[in-house]
Every structure is written in structure tokens, then in C-alpha cells.
C-alpha positions in Angstrom: 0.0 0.0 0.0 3.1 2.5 0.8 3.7 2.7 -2.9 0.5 3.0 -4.1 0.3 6.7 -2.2 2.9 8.9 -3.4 4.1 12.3 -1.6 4.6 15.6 -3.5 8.4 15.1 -4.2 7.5 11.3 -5.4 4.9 12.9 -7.5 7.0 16.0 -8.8 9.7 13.5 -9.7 6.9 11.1 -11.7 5.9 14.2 -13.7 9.2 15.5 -14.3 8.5 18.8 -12.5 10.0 21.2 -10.4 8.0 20.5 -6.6 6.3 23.9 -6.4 5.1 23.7 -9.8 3.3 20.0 -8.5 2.0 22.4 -5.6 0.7 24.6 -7.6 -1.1 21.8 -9.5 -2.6 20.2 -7.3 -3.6 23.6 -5.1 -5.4 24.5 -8.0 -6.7 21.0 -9.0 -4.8 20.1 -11.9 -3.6 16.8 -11.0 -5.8 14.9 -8.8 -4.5 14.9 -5.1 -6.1 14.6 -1.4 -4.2 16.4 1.9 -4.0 14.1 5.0 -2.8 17.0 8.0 -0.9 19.7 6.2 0.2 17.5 3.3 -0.7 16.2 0.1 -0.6 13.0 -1.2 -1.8 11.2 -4.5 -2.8 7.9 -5.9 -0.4 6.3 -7.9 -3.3 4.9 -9.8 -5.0 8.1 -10.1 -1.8 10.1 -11.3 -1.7 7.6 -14.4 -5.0 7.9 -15.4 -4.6 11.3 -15.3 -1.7 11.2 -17.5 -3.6 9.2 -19.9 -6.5 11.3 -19.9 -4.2 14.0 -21.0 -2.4 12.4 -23.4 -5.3 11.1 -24.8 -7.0 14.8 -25.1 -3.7 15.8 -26.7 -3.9 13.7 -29.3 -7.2 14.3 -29.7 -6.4 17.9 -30.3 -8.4 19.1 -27.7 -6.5 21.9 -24.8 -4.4 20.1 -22.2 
């Protein structure tokens, strides 16, 4: 179960991003996310549906 819930920096590093920019995304909603206390935390499984969600509307031509 420990690796199926990522942290910020675990996400961040999935994505390829810079942490405060996964912050930012998931403060604002962009990238699907829950906070336990102060922090968040994501779904592994979640995070890659999202991603293929987004590739998927990329292809399709439609905004990211």
C-alpha cells in the first residue's frame, strides 16, 4: 500500500516537474490529489489515469 500513495516530491519527480510547480497543480486542481494534515498526497493509480487522460485529449487535439 506504501507505494501505491505517493508524496509531492515522489509525485514532482513522476511528472518530471519542479515540486512547487506540483504544488501549484494540485492547489489549483490540476492533477488529482487529497491532503492528510498539512500534506498532500496522490494515488499512484490516479496520477496515471490522469496522465492518460491528458495524453489522450492531446492527441485528440483538444487543450491540455
Amino acid at each position: 500500500m506504501a507505494d501505491e500513495i505517493l508524496t509531492i516530491r515522489e509525485v514532482a519527480e513522476l511528472l518530471k516537474l519542479n515540486e512547487k510547480t506540483a504544488y501549484k497543480l494540485a492547489l489549483a486542481g490540476e492533477i488529482p490529489g487529497f491532503k492528510v494534515g498539512g500534506s498532500w498526497r496522490f494515488e499512484r493509480q490516479a496520477i496515471a489515469s490522469w496522465i492518460k487522460r491528458k495524453v489522450e485529449e492531446q492527441q485528440k487535439g483538444r487543450p491540455a
